[in-house]
Backbone as a ProteinNet text record, in pm:
[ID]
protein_1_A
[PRIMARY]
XXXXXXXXXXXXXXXXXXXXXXXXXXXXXXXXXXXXXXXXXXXXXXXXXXXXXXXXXXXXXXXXXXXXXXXXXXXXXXXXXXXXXXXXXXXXXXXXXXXXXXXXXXXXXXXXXXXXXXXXXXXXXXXXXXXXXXXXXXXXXXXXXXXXXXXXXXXXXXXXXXXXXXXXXXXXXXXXXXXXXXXXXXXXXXXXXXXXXXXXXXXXXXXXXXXXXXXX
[TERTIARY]
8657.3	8687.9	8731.7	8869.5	8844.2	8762.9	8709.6	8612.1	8477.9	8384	8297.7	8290.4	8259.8	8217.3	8087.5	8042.9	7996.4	7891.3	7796.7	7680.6	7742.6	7797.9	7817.5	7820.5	7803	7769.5	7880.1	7896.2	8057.5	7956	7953.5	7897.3	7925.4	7904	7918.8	8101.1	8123.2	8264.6	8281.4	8407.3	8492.6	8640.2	8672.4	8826	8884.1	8974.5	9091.3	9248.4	9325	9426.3	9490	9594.3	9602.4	9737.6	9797.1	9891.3	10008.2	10049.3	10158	10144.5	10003.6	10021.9	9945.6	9920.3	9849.2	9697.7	9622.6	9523.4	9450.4	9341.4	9287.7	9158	9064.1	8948.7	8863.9	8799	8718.1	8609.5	8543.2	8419.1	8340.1	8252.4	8173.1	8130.6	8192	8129.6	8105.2	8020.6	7968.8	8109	8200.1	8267.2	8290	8393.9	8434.8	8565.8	8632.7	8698.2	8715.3	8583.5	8505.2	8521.3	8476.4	8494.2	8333.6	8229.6	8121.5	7993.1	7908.8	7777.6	7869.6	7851.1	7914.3	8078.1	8143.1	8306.1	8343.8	8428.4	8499.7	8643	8640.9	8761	8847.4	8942.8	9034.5	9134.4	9115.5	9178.6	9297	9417.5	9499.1	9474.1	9466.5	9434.7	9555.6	9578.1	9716.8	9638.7	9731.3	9690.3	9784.3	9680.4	9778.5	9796.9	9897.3	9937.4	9851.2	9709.7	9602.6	9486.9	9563.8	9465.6	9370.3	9330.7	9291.4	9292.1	9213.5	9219	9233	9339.5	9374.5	9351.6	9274.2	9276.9	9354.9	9407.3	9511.9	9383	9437	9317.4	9264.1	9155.1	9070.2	9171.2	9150	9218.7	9121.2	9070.6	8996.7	9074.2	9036.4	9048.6	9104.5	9044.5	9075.5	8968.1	8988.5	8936.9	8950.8	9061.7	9032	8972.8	8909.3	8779.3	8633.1	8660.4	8552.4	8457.9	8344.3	8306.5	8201.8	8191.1	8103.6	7953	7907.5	7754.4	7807.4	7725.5	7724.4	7836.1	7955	8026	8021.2	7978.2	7926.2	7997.3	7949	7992.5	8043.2	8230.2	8361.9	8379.3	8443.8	8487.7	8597.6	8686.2	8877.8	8918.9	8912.3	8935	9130.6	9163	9280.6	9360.1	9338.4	9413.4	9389.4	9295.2	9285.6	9355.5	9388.7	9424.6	9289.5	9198.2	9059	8955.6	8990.4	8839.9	8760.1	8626.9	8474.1	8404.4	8336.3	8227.4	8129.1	8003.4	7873.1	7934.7	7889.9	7869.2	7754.7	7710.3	7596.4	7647.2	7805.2	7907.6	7926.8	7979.4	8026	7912.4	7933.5	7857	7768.3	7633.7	7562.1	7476.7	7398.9	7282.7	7174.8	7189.2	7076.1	7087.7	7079	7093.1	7261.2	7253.8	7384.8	7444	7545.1	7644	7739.4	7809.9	7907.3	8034.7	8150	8245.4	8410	8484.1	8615.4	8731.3	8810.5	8960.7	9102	9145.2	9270.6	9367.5	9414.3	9548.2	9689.7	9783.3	9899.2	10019.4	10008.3	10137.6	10149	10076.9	10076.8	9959.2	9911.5	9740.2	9656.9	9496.4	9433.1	9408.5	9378.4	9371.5	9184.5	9213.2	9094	8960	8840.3	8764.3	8677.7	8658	8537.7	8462.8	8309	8173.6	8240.8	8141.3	8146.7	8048.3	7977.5	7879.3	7763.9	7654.7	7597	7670.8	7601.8	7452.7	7458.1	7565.9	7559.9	7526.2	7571.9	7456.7	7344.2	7241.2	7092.9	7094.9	6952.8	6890.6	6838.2	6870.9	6832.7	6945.1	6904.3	7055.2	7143	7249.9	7351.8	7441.7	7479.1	7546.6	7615.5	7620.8	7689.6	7768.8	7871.2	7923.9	8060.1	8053.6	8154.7	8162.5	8264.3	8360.2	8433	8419.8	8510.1	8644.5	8729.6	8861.9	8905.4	8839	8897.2	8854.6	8777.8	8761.8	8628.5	8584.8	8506.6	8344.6	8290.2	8198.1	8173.1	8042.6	8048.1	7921.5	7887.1	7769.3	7727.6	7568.2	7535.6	7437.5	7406.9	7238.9	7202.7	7095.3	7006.1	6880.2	6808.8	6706	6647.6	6660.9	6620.1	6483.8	6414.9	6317.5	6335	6340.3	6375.8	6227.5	6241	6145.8	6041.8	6156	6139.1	6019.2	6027.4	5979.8	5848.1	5820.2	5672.8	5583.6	5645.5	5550.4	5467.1	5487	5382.5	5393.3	5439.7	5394.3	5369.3	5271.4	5278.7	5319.4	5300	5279.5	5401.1	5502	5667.6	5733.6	5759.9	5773.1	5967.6	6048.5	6171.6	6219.5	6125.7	6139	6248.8	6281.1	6369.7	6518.9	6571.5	6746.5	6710.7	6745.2	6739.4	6891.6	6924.9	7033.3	7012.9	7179.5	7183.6	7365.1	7358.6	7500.8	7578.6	7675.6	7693.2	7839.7	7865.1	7989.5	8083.7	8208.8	8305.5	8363.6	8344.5	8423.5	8557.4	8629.9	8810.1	8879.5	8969.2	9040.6	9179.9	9237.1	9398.5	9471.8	9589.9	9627.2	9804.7	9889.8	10022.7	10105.3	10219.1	10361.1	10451.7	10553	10693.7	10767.5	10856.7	10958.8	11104.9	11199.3	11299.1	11412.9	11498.5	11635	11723.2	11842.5	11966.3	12072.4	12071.3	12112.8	12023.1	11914.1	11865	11772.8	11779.9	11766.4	11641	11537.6	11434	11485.7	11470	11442.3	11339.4	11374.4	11242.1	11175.8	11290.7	11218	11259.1	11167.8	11176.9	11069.7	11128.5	11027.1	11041	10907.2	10910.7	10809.8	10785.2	10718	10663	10534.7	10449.5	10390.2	10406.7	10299.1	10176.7	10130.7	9960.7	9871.4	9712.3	9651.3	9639.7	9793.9	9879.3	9888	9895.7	9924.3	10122.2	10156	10294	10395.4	10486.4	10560.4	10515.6	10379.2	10407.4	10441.3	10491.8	10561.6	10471.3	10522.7	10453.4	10559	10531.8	10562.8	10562.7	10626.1	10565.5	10464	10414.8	10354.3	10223.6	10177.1	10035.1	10055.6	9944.1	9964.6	9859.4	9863.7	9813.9	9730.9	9627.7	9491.5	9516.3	9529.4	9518.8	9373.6	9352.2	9267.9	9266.4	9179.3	9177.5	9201.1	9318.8	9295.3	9361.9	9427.3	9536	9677.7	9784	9895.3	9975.1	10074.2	10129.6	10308.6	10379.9	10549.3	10568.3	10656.4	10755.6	10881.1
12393.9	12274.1	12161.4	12093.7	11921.6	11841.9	11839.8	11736.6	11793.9	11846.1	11880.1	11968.7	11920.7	11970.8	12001	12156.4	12172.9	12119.8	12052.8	11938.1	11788.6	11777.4	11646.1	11593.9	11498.7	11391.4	11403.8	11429.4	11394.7	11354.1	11257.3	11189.8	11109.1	11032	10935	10915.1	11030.7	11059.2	10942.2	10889.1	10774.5	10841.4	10879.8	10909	10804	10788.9	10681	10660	10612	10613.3	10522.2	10529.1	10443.3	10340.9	10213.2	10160.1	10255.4	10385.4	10481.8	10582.3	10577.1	10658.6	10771.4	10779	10959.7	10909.1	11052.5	11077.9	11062.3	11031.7	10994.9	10980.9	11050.1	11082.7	10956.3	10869.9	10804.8	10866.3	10869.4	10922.1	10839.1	10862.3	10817.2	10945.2	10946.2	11053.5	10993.2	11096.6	11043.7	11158.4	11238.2	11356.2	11275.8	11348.7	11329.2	11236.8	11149.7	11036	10978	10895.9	10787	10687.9	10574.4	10468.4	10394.8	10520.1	10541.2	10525.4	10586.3	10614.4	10659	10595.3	10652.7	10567.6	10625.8	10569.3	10579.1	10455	10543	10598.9	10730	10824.2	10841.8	10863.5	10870.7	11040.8	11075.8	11215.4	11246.8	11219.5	11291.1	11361.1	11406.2	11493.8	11572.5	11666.5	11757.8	11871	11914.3	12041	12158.5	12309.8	12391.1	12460.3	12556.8	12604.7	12644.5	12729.1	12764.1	12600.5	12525.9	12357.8	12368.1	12477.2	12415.7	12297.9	12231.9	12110.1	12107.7	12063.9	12057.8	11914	11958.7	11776.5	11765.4	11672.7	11653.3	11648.8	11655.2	11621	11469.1	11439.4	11324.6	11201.3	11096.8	10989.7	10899.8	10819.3	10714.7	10569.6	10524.2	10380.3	10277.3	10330.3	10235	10136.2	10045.2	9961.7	9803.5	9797.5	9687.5	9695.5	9824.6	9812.4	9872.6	9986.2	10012.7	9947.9	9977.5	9906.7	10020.7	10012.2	10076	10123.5	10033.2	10050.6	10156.6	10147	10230.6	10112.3	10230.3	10158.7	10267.3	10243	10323.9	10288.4	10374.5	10348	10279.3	10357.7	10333.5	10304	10210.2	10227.1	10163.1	10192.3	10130	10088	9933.4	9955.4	9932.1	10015.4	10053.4	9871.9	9848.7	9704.8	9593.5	9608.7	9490.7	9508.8	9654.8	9710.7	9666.3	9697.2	9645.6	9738.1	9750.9	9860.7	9766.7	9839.4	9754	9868.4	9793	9932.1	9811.7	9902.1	9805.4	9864.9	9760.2	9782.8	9671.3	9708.9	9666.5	9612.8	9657.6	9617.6	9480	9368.1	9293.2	9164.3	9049.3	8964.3	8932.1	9004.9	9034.5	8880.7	8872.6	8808.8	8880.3	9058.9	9110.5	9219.3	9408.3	9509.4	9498.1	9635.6	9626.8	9528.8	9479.1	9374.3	9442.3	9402.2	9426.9	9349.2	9395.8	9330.1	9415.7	9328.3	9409.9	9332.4	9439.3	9455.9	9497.8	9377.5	9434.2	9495.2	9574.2	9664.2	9555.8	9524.9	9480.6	9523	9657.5	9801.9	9845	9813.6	9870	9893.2	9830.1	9844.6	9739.6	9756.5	9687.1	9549.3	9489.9	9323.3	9327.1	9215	9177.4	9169.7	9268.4	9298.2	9107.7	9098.5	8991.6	8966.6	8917.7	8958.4	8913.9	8941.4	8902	8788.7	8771.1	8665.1	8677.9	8560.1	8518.1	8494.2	8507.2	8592.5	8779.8	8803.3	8946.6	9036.2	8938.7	8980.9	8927.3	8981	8906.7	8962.9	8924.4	8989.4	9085.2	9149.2	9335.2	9382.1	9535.6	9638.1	9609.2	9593.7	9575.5	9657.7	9743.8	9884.7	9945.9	10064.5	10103.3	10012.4	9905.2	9797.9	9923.6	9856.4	9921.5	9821	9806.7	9727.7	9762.4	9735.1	9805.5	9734.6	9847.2	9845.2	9699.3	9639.2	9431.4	9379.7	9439.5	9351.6	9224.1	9244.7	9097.6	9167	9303	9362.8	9389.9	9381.9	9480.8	9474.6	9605.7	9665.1	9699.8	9691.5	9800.3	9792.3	9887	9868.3	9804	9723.3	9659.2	9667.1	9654.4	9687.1	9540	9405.3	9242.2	9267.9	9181.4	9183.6	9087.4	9104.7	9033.3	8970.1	8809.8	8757.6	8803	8841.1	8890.7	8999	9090.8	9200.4	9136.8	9064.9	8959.6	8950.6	8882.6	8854.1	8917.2	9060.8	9164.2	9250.5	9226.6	9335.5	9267.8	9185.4	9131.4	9211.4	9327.4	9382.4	9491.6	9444.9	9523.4	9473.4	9551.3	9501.1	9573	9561.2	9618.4	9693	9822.1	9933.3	9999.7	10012	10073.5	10042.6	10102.7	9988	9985.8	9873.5	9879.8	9872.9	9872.7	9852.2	9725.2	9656.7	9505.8	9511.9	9362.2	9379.4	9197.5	9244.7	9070.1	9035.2	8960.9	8925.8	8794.4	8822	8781.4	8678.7	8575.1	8419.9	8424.8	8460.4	8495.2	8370.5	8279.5	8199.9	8241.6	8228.2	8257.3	8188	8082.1	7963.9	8040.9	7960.5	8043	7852.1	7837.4	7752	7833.7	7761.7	7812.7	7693.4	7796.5	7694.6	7699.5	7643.2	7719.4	7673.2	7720.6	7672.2	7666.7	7585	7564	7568.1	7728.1	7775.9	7756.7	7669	7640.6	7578.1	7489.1	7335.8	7372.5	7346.6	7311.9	7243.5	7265.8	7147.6	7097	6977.5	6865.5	6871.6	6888.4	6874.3	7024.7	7108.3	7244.3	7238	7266.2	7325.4	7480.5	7506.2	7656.3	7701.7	7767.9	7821.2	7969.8	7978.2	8083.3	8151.3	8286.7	8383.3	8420.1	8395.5	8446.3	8389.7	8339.8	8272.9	8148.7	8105.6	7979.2	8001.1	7904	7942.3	7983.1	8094.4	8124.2	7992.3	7976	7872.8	7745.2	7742.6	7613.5	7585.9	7468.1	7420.4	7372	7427.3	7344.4	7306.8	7266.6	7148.3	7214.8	7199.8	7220	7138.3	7021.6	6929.8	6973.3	7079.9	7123.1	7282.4	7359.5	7458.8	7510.6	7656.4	7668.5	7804.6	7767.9	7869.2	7998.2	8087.8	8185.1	8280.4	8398.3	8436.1	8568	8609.2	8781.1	8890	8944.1	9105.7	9030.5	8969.3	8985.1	8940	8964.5	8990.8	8829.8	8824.6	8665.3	8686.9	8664.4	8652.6	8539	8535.6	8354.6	8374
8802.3	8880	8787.4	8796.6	8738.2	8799.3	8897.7	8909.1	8846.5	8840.5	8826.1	8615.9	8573.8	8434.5	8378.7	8358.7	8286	8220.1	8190.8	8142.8	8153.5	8224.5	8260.8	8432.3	8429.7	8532.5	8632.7	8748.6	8863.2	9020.3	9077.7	9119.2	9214.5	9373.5	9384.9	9441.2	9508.9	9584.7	9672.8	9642.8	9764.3	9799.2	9882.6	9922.7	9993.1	9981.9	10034.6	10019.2	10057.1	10032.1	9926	9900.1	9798.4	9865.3	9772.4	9808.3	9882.2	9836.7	9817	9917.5	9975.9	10114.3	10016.9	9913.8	9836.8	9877.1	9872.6	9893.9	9799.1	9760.4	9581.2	9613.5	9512.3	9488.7	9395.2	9392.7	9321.9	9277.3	9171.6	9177.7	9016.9	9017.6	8868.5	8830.8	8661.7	8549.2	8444.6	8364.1	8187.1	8133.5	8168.4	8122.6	8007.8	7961.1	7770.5	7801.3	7680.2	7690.8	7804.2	7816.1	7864	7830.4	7869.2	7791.2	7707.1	7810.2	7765.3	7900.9	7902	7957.2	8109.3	8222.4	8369.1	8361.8	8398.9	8396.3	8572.2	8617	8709.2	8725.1	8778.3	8779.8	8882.6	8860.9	9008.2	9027.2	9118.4	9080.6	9251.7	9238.9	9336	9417.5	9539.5	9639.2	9728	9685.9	9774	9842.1	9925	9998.1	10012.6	10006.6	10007.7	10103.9	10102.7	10259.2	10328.9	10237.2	10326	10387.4	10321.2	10394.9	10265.4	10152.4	10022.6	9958	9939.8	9852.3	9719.1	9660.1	9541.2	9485.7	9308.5	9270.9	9140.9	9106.6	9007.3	8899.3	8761.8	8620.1	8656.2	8663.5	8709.1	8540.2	8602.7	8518.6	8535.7	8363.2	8357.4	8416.2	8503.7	8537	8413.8	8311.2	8197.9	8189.7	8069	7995.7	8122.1	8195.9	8303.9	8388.5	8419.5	8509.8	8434.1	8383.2	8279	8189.4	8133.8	8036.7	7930.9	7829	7760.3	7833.2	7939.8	7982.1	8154.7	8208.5	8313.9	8451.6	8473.8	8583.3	8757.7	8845.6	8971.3	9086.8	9151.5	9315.6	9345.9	9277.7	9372.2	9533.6	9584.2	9710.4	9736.1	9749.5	9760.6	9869.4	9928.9	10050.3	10089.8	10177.3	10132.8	10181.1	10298.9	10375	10255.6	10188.7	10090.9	9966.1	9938.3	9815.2	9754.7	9723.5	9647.3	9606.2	9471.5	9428.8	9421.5	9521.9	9461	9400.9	9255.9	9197.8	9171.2	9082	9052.2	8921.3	8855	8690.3	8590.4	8464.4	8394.8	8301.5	8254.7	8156.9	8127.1	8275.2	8234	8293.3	8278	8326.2	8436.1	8468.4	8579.9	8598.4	8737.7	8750.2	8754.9	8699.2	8676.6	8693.7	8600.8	8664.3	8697.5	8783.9	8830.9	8938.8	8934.5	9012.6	9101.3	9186	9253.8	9224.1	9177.6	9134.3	9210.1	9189.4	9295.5	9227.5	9203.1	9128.1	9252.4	9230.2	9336.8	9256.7	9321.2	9279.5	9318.2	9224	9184	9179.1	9252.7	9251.2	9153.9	9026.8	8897.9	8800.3	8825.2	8750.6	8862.8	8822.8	8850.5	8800.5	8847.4	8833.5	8706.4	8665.3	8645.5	8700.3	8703.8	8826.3	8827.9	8938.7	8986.6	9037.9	8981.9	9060.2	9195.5	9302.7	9447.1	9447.2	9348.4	9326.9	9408.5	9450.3	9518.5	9618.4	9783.8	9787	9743.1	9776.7	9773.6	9632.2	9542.9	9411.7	9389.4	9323.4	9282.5	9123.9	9126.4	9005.4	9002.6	9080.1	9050.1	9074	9120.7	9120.3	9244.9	9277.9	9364.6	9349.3	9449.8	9452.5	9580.9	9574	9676.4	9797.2	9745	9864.1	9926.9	10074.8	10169.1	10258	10266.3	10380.9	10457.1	10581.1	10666.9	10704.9	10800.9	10817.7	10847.2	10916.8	10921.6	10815.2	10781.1	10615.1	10589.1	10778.8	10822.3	10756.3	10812.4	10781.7	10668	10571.2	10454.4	10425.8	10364.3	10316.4	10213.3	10157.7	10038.2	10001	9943.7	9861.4	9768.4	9751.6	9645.1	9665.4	9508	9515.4	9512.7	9577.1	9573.5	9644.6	9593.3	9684.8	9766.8	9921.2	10036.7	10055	10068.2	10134.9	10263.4	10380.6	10470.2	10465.6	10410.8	10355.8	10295.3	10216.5	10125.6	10222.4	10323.8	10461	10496.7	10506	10569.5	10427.6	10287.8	10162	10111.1	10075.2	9932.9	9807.6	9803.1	9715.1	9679.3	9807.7	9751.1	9617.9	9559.3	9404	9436.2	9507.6	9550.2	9400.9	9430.5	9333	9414.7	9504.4	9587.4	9648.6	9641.7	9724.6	9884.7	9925.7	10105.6	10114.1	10244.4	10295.6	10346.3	10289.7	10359.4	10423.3	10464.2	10555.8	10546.4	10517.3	10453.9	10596.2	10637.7	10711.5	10604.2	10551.5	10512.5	10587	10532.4	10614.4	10566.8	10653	10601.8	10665.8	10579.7	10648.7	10661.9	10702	10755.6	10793.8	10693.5	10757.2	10729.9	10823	10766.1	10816.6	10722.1	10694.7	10678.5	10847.4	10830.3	10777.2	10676	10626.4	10650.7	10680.2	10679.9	10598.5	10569.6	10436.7	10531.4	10465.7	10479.8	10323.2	10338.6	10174.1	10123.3	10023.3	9931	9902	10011.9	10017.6	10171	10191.3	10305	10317.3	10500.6	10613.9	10617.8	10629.3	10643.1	10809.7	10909.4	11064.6	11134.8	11131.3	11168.1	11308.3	11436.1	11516.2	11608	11627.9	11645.5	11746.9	11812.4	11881.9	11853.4	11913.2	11889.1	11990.2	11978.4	12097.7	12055.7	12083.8	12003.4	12054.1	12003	12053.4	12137.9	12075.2	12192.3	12278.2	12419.5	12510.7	12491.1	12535	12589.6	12545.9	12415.9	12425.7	12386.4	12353.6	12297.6	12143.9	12141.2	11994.1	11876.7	11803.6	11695.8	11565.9	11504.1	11339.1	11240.8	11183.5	11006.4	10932.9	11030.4	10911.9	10886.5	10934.3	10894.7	10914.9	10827.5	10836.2	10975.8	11045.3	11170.8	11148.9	11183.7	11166	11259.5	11144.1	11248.7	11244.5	11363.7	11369.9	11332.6	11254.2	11149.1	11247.9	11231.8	11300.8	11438.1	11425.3	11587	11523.3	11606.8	11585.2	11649.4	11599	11662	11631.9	11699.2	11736.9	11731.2	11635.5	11597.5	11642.7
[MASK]
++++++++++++++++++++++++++++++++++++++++++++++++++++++++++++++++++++++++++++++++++++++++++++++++++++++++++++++++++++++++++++++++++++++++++++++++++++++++++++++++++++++++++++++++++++++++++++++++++++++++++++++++++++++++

């Protein structure tokens, strides 16, 4: 198998699509040229005439998402273009972090914690977000207040499951040219959350709402 080696680590499967429409395997290994301790890997996915799954030679992520210490639980969400993994590598508030690298059509971006609240000072891991992008999930091992109340004595040796909701704003400006040069007095109308036809300006930009569709 390329995924799977011999005395080493293959772990921790995410499938998804990628910018390009291919099928692609995420996973975390310790295998050999690493960048060191758990890495994450990405491996192609084709199929053969019998519906066999075929995986291309697994490929290190590289050094812009990697780090020498332990990097984990891939998840790519495809609408955002966005790998999220946990890693110990780069600047934590404790344990493992949750951090997310957008894809650029060519490499990955510079990864960045998700910060507070969704990181703490313990382990923060396994994040998943779903298809609107509004939902998202994952394990840590924090010790929740909540939880103190009736344990004193939970010492959050364990990961729970938590669930965070994403405050997404969405503002959009039409502009329009004449050759080169913007118009200063542009008006336009919109179907969408508007009622049918009414007008609006350029002089401010107009809030829209996540996950619905609108005709100019």
């Amino acid at each position: 198998s390329r995924i799977n080696l011999s005395g080493y680590t293959a772990t921790q499967p995410s499938i998804a699509q990628d910018s390009e429409g291919n099928e692609v395997l995420f996973f975390a290994s310790d295998r050999p040229e690493g960048l060191g301790e758990m890495d994450i890997w990405k491996s192609t996915i084709s199929y053969a005439e019998d519906g066999t799954m075929r995986f291309s030679e697994p490929e290190n992520l590289g050094a812009n998402v990697n780090t020498p210490a332990d990097d984990i639980t891939p998840f790519y969400h495809q609408r955002c273009e966005t790998l999220y993994f946990s890693t110990k590598g780069r600047s934590t508030m404790g344990g493992f972090d949750i951090y997310s690298a957008r894809w650029d059509g060519y490499k990955f971006e510079a990864p960045e914690s998700l910060g507070y609240p969704v990181n703490s000072s313990y382990d923060d891991m396994y994040f998943f977000r779903d298809e609107t992008g509004i939902e998202a999930y994952f394990a840590s091992k924090r010790v929740d207040p909540e939880v103190l109340k009736y344990d004193r004595e939970y010492k959050g040796c364990c990961p729970d499951i938590y669930s965070a909701i994403f405050d997404i704003t969405a503002e959009l400006e039409v502009v329009a040219y004449c050759g080169s040069d913007p118009l200063s007095d542009v008006n336009y109308t919109m179907n969408g959350f508007a009622p049918r036809g009414e007008e609006y300006t350029t002089a401010a930009p107009i809030a829209l709402e996540v996950n619905e569709d609108y005709i100019f």
